[in-house]
N, C-alpha and C positions, 0 to 999 in steps of 0.2 A: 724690433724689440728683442728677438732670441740674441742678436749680433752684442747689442747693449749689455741684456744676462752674463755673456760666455765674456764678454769684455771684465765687466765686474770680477767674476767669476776669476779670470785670469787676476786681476790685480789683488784679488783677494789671497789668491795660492802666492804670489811674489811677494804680497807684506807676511803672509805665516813663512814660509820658506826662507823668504832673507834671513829671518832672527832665528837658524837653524845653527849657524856658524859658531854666533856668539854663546847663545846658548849650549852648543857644546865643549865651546870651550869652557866656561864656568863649570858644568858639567864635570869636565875632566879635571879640573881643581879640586873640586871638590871630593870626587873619587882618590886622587893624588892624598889627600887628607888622611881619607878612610883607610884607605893600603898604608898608609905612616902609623895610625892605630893599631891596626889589627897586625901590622908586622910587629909593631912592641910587644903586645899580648901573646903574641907565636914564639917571637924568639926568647920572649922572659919563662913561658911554659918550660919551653924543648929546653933553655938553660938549665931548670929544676930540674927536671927529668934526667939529662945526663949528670949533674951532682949528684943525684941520687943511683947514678945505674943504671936507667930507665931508657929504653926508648920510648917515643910519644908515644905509639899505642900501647907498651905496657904500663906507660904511667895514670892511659884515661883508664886503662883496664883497672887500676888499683883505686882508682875514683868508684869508690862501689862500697855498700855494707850501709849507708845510713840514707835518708831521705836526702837531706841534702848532698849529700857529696855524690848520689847517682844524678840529681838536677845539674850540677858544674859538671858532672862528666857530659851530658847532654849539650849546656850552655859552652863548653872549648871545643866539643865534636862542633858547631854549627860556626863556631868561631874558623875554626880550620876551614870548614869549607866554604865560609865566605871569602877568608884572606885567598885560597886559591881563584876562586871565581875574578873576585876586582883584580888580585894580579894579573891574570889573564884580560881581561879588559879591557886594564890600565896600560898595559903595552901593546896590545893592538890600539889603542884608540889616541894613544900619544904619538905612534910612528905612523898616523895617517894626517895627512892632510887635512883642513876643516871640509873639503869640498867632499873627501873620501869617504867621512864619515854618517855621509848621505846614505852609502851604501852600506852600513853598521848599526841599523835601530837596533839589531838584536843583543848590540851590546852595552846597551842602557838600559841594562838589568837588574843594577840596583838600585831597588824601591826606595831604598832609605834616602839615599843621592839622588835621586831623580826628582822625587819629592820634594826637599830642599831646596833643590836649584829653581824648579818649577816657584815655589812659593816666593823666592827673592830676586827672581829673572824680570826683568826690566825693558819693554823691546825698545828699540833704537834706530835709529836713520842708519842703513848698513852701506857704510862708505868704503868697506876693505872690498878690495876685488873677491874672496871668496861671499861677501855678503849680497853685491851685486849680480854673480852670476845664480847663489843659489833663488835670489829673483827671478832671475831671466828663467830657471825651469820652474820655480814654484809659478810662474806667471803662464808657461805653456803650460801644465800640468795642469792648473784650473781653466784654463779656456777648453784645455782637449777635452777635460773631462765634460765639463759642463756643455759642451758641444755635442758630446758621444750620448749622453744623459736625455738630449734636448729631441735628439734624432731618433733615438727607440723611441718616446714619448709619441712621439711627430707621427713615425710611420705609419701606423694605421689612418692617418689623414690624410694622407698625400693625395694627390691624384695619379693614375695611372696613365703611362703616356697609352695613344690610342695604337 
């Protein structure tokens, strides 16, 4: 019966795991979108700012004096620091491989995108060789676990050799 469990177990981790690939690829579309946004909104800013004289932070500096205009100094400070964030993401996560980005959860940090892709992501029969392989670990990944899982549980039962 446990052989059965960690078997399932196993097939369960290669159907989640397969659809890792495709999923970040869209992923990475999508982020591709977000950095085309937020780079217009950066360079249309930094444009005003240098017509005016300004560097960027003296021009959020001059975003100040009435309610609103300290809220849009607020709203382009979080702008800027998003545009660097997906940049940095977006070029690590385009110069890796789909297999590589196995080893990159921490860069699917954007909630906004993440969320997005999650809600219109679609799983699939994964016929690309990275779809296939990330199977073959999502498939050991839940057998070992569910095996490791199965064996603490177990211990206290066993019998002791004499």
């Amino acid at each position: 019966m446990l052989r059965v469990l960690t078997v399932l177990g196993g097939l369960a981790g290669a159907g989640t795991l397969s659809q890792f690939p495709e999923f970040s690829q869209q992923y990475l579309q999508r982020l591709g979108g977000q950095l085309d946004a937020l780079t217009a909104v950066t360079t249309d800013f930094d444009a005003s700012a240098t017509a005016s004289g300004l560097t960027r932070d003296a021009a959020l500096a001059a975003l100040s004096g009435s309610a609103f205009l300290d809220l849009r100094r607020t709203d382009m400070t979080r702008v800027f620091a998003r545009h660097a964030t997906v940049a940095a993401d977006y070029a690590l996560l385009s110069a890796a491989a789909p297999l590589e980005r196995l080893a990159l959860p921490h860069r699917f940090r954007d909630t906004e995108t993440l969320n997005a892709t999650w809600a219109d992501f679609k799983p699939a029969v994964p016929i690309t060789m990275a779809g296939l392989v990330a199977a073959g670990i999502g498939f050991g990944t839940g057998w070992l676990g569910l095996s490791m899982l199965f064996g603490l549980f177990l211990r206290p039962f066993r019998r002791r050799a004499a």
